[in-house]
N, C-alpha and C positions, 0 to 999 in steps of 0.2 A: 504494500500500500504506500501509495507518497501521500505526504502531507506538506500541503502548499501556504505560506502565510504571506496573506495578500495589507497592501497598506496604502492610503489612501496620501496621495501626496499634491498640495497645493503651487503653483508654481507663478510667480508674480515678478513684474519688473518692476527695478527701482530702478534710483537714479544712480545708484550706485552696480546695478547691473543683477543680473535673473537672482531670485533667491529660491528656495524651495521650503515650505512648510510640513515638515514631516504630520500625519493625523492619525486616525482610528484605525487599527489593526483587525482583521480576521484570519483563522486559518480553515483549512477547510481539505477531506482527499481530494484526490485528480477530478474523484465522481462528481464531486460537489458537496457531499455529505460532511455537514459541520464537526467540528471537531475540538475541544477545550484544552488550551495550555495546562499540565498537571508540573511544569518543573524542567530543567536543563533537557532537552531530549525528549521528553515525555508528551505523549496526547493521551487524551480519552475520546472516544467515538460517544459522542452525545447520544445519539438514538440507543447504540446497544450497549454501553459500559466500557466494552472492549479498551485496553489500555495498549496504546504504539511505542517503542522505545526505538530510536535515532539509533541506525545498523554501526 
């Protein structure tokens, strides 16, 4: 299974030149099926419990 963590980045000019606002994070499998941070390496599969650990 991958687990992909998506992040929401805003991106503006000034006058001093492009800046980027890092925002709201998700993660989620390749399927789309959400998934919750549990720690360094770690998910849990929201729908069935199931726990992923970083190979």
């Amino acid at each position: 299974m991958v687990v992909i963590e998506y992040q929401h980045v805003e991106r503006r000019r000034t006058e001093s030149g492009e800046r980027s606002y890092p925002g709201a994070r998700r993660s989620a499998l390749a399927s789309g099926e959400p998934v919750r941070s549990l720690g360094d390496g770690v998910w849990e599969v929201v729908a069935t419990g199931e726990v992923l650990r970083r190979a």
